[in-house]
C-alpha positions, 0 to 999 in steps of 0.5 A: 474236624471239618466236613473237608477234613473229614470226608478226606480222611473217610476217602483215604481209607476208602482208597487204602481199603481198595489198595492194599486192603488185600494185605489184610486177606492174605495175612489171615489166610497165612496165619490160618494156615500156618496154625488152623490147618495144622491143627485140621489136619491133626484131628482128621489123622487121629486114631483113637487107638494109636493116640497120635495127637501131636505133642505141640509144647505151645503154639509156635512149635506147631509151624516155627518157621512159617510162622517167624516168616510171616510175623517178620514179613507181613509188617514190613509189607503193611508199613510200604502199603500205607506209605507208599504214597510218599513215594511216588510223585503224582500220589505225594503231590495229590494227598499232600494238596488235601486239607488234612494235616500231615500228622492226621494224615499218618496217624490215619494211615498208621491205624489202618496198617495196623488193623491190617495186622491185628484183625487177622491175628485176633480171628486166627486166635479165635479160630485156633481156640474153637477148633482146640476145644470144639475138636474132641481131643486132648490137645497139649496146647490150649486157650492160654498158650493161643492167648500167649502167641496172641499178645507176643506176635502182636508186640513183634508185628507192631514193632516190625510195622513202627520200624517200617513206617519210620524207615518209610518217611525217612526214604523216597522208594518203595524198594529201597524202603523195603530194603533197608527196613529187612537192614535195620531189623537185623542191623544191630546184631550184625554191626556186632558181629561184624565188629567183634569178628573184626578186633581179633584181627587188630587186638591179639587173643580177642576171645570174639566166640565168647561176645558172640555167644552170648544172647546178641542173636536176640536183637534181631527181632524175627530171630527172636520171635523164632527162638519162642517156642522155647522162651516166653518174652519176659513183662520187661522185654514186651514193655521195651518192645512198646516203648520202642515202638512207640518211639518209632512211631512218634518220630514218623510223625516227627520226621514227617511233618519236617519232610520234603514232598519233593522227596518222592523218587529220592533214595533218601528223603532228607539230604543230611542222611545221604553221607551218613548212608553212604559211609555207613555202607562203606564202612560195613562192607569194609568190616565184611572185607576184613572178616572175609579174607581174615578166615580164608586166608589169615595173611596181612595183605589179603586182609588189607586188600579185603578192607580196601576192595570191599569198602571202595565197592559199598562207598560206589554202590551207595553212591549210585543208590543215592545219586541213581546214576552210576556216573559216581567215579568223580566222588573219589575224594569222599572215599579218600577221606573214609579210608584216612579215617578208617587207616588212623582208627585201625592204626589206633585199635592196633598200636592197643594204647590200653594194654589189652594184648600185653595184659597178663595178671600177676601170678600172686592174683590168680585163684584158678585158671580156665585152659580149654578150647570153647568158650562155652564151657567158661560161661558155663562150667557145669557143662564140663561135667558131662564131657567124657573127655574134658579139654576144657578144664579150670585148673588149681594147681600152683604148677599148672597156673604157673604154666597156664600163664607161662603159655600166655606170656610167650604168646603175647610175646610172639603173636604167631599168626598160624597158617590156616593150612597148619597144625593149628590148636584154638586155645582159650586161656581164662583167669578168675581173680582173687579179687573176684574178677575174669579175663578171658583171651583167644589164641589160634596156636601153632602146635609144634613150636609150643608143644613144650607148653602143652605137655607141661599143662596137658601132661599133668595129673590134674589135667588128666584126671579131669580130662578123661573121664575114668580118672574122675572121683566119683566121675561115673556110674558103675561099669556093667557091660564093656563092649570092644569093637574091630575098629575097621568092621565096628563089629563087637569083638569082645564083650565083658559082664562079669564084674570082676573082669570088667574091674581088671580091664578098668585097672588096665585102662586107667594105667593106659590113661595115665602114662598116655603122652600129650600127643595123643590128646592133641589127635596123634592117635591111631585107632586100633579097636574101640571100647565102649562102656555101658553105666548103670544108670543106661549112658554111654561113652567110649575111647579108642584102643591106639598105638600107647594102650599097651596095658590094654593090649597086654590083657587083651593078648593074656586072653587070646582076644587081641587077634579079634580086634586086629582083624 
């Protein structure tokens, strides 16, 4: 390297260190406080007496969400402070007339972002170990957890800060810059969740929860690096993380040996992306538009208006950012083109020229079928178990299978589109093959029209049995106290310990159980007591005395007890 060369990049740093070397300070002095502090402030309160030394499981649980904020912001500040000289003009014109080659030049800049943020981690990391093992206390974190959070938040943060910088050589602004990095951390899972909150709306029974459900939050990476406190990165996830960061960095370099200096003050710095932006957000906010007046209003021309509105103000919007004027309106013919192709691509989902809303399975292919309302518990099934009183339910029976799909197969039929004022059910209908594969759909269902449906299903001994809790072989602990309530004061009424009194009310209930109709497990209940039961093992649950608990009613009456529970 020559003495120019040389002293420019020795004078580059000295000028970064007087810029924005005070990012470096306040990182300290907030990862200081976030971890540091708490834990000073833990050994002055403790008492030896009491033993109140904070149960920390690891280093996030001491301050999650200050630390998710700073490990998530702090980056994207460091890559607009050692960027930003793009995007003003005098600077840009001034550093690019320097004898250093553009790609020294933000390798540079890059390694001094970088020691912006790995300096104050490594001194808080000390710091918190001094004061866990200087502190005389029993600590239930110690060196190996502070050198967990080490290594992961300095993964995040390298992440966070590559993304910056790439998303800085692509813009001309600094606030755009800022913008639209806070965009694409989170774009990936919202472009997600827009969308699947979008195809029920055009493919009927989508079951959107359940993509929803899943782990899609994890790709936004600051809600990740919040989720640590209960679930370490895994070797495979840290080592995508340095690779994309290092992809990032390498296009930087990339895109910035190929960008214009006179791209300072632009909203984008490359012309090809300016139309690509500008339909992105269109198409974006058209999505919101739909979701939006999909939930509020579930009727076709408010969901239309919804698209139209929404994307005619993001294509105006991203205009004006692009051309920085709000002088747009002659840009109209490029909105007509975004809403034909958007018109012919919803047409095309709705037409559903692969039968995905028509598709039920043929009953000879059914093993089991999932009838219930969550989608949760048909990832999960083993939660089931632990309802005392289960609506989603696997069922086996010929019967209730030939019901199930029965439902389905109406369904499909006349796609009701419920008002979302009306007495509504969501019903998630679930098939697990012979062949081993799932299929899964979602339906918003009017309940008085397909109650016929529901009482064959729902009606059905093996619905019940699973549904309620007493009825379950083997379902629960032994019964040792029964407690029952004046459903108006909540005060305990009746309380029953003996076990053979407690056996003659269950023998009582559970015939209650059985005969109730169908109406009652869709809510057309009232409440006239409360019953609670105590197991053996210490849990708990309860169910209502209502207007078809007459067994119940009957021994309670044979006792001279029911007057208690009326008052």
């Amino acid at each position: 390297m020559s003495a120019k060369r040389l002293s420019a990049n020795r004078a580059m740093w000295t000028q970064n260190v007087r810029q924005i070397g005070w990012i470096a300070i306040i990182h300290l002095l907030l990862w200081l406080a976030a971890i540091v502090l708490p834990i000073g402030l833990s050994y002055s309160q403790y008492d030896p007496k009491v033993g109140n030394v904070p149960q920390w499981k690891n280093v996030y649980d001491i301050s999650n969400g200050f630390e998710t904020l700073i490990a998530w912001l702090v980056p994207i500040l460091a890559a607009a402070g050692v960027v930003r000289y793009m995007h003003e003009k005098r600077s840009a014109d001034f550093i690019h007339s320097l004898p250093i080659r553009r790609t020294e030049l933000l390798v540079g800049q890059v390694l001094f972002g970088w020691m912006l943020l790995i300096v104050p981690l490594a001194v808080t990391a000390l710091a918190a170990i001094g004061c866990l093992y200087g502190l005389d206390l029993p600590w239930p974190i110690g060196a190996a957890d502070v050198g967990r959070w080490l290594g992961e938040t300095l993964v995040v943060e390298t992440m966070i800060f590559a993304l910056g910088v790439m998303v800085g050589v692509l813009v001309g602004q600094s606030i755009v810059h800022i913008v639209l990095t806070n965009i694409a951390l989170f774009f990936p899972t919202g472009i997600m969740v827009l969308l699947f909150s979008n195809l029920p709306l055009w493919l009927y029974g989508f079951p959107d929860g359940y993509y929803l459900s899943g782990n899609l939050m994890d790709w936004a990476l600051p809600i990740r690096y919040a989720m640590l406190t209960d679930q370490a990165m895994s070797a495979g996830e840290i080592g995508m993380l340095l690779l994309l960061s290092l992809l990032f960095f390498s296009l930087s370099i990339w895109l910035y040996e190929r960008r214009p200096t006179e791209a300072a003050g632009q909203a984008l710095a490359f012309s090809v992306l300016r139309p690509l932006f500008v339909y992105g957000v269109a198409f974006c906010m058209c999505l919101t538009g739909g979701f939006y007046f999909g939930q509020v209003q579930r009727q076709w021309g408010w969901i239309i208006f919804g698209y139209v509105a929404f994307s005619l103000i993001g294509y105006a919007v991203a205009q004006m950012v692009v051309m920085k004027t709000w002088r747009v309106f002659h840009k109209w013919k490029g909105y007509i083109a975004f809403a034909a192709v958007m018109s012919v691509l919803f047409l095309t989902v709705r037409l559903d020229p692969v039968g995905y809303v028509r598709h039920v399975p043929n009953l000879s292919d059914i093993e089991k079928v999932y009838f219930g309302q969550s989608v949760m518990n048909w990832q999960n099934p083993n939660l089931m178990e632990r309802e005392f009183e289960a609506f989603d339910q696997f069922l086996r029976t010929k019967d209730n299978i030939k019901a199930v799909r029965a439902l389905h197969e109406q369904l499909v039929r006349d796609q009701p589109l419920p008002s979302r004022f009306g007495n509504v059910r969501p019903i998630v209908i679930g098939y697990v093959l012979k062949d081993g594969t799932r299929l899964l759909r979602r339906y918003e269902v009017p309940i008085e029209p397909y109650m016929l449906y529901f009482q064959r299903i729902m009606g059905s001994n093996e619905y019940k049995q699973q549904y309620y809790l007493l009825l379950r072989p083997s379902g629960y602990a032994p019964i040792r106290q029964v407690t029952i309530r004046n459903v108006e004061t909540g005060r305990a009424e009746v309380v029953l310990a003996e076990p053979k009194e407690i056996e003659s009310f269950l023998e009582a209930l559970k015939q209650d159980l059985w005969q109730k109709p169908v109406e009652s497990l869709l809510g057309g209940q009232v409440w006239n007591g409360e019953i609670e039961f105590l197991q053996s093992d210490g849990d708990q649950f309860s169910l209502p005395i209502d207007q078809y608990s007459s067994h119940v009613r009957k021994w309670l009456e044979d006792r001279h007890v029911w007057e208690k529970i009326q008052k």
